[in-house]
C-alpha positions in Angstrom: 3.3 -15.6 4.7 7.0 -14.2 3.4 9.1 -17.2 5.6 6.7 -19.6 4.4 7.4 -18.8 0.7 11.3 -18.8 1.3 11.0 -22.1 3.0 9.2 -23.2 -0.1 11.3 -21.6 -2.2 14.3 -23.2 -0.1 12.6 -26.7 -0.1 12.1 -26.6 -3.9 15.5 -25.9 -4.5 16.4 -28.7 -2.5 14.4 -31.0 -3.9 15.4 -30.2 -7.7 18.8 -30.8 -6.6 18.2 -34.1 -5.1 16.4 -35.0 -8.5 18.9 -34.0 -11.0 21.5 -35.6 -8.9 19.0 -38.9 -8.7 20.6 -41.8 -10.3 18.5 -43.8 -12.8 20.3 -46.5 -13.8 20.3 -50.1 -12.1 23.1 -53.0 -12.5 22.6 -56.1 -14.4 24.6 -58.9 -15.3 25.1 -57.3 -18.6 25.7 -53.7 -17.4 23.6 -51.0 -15.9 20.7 -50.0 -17.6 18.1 -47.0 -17.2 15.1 -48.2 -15.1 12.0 -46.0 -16.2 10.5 -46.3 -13.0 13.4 -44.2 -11.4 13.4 -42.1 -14.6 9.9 -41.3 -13.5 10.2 -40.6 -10.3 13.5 -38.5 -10.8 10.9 -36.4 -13.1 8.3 -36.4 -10.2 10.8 -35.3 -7.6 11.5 -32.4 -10.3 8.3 -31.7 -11.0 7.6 -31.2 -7.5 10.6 -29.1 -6.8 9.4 -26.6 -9.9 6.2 -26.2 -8.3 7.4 -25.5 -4.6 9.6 -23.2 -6.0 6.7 -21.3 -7.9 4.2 -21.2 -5.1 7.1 -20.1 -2.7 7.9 -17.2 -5.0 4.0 -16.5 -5.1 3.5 -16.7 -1.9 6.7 -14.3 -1.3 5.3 -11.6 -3.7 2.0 -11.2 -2.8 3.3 -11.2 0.9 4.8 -7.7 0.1 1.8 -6.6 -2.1 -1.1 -7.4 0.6 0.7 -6.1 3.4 -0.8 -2.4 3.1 1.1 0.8 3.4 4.1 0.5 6.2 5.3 3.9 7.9 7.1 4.1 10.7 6.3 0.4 12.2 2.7 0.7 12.1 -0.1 0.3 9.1 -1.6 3.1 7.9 -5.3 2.3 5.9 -5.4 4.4 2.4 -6.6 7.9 2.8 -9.6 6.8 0.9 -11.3 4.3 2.7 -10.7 6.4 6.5 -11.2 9.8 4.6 -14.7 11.2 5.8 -17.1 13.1 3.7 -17.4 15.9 6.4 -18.6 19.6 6.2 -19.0 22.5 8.6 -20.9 25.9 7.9 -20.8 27.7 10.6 -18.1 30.5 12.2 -14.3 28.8 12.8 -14.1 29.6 16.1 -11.6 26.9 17.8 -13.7 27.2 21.0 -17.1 26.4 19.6 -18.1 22.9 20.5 -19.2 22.3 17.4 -16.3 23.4 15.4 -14.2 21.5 17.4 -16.0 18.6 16.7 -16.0 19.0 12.8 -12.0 19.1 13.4 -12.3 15.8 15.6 -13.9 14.1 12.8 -12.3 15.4 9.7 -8.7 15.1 11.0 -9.6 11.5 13.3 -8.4 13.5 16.4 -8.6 10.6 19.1 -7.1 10.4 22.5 -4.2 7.6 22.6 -4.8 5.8 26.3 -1.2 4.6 26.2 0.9 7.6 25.4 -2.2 9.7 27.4 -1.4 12.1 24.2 -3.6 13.2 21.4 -3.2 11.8 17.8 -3.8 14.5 14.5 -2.5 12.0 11.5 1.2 10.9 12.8 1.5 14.3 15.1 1.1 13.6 19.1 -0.1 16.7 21.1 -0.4 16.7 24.9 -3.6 18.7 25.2 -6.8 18.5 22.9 -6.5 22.5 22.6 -3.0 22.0 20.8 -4.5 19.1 18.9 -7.5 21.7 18.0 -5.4 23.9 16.9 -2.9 22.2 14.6 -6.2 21.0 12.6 -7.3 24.0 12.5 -4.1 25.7 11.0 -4.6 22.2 8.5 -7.6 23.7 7.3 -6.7 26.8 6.8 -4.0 25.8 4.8 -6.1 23.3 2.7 -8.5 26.0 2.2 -5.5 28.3 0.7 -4.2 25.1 -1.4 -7.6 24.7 -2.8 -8.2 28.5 -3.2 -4.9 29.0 -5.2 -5.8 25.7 -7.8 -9.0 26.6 -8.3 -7.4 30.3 -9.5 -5.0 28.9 -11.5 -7.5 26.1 -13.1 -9.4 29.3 -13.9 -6.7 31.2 -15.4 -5.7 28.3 -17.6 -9.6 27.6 -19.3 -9.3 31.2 -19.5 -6.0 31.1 -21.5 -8.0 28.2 -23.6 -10.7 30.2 -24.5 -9.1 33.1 -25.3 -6.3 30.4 -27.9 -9.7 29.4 -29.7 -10.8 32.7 -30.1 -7.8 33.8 -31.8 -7.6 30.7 -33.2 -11.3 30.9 -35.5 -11.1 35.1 -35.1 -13.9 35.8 -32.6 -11.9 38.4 -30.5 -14.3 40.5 -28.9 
């Protein structure tokens, strides 16, 4: 879509160019004199170059806009279309079958048949027990990140109420 919109683009230019250089006049036997029918098509050829020129840059621009997110040669979907609603309740015990497949499906740990490796996000792992393992300690440390906010999102309504309580006097 991106080198058809610079060949537009290119084409357009081209044929503005070839317009604005387009002669319009035509020799009589009293002198040249403008013909309005190459006056017209001179603004047709221009016309027509203006409008190659736009859809080019269009088609340029949303080239770049619909091509989804690009890491490391490969598209990546956004988080919140591939992100699964998934919950576990029991013991975290990384050799429970069960467990382990709560990690398989909130992390999208799958088996990669051409690298025979394991995938976790962009992280390869040669055995499902390392891949089990790094999504565990992902866990963990989401559970810590999510711990600490939720403290400090506490503290601060905290700080809030106690403000409007010295603010209107109702200390306690």
């Amino acid at each position: 879509m991106k080198v058809i919109g610079i060949l537009a683009i290119c084409a357009g230019v081209i044929l503005a160019l070839f317009a604005y250089n387009l002669d319009t006049s035509v020799d009589t036997g009293f002198g040249r004199v403008n013909n309005i029918g190459l006056m017209e098509s001179r603004t047709n050829f221009l016309h027509t170059g203006l409008a190659a020129i736009v859809a080019g840059i269009l088609l340029v621009g949303f080239a770049g806009a619909g091509g989804g997110n690009k890491k490391k040669g490969y598209d990546i979907e956004d988080k919140k279309d591939t992100e699964k609603s998934v919950s576990y309740s029991g013991e975290r015990d990384i050799h429970d079958g069960k467990y382990q497949l709560f990690l398989t499906r909130k992390y999208g740990i799958e088996k990669n048949s051409a690298l025979e490796k394991y995938v976790v996000g962009d992280d390869l792992f040669a055995t499902l027990e390392d891949a089990l393992a790094y999504a565990d300690k992902q866990l963990l440390a989401e559970d810590e990140s999510n711990k600490l906010l939720v403290a400090r999102e506490e503290s601060e309504a905290d700080a809030r109420v106690r403000k409007a309580r010295a603010k209107y006097g109702l200390e306690m």
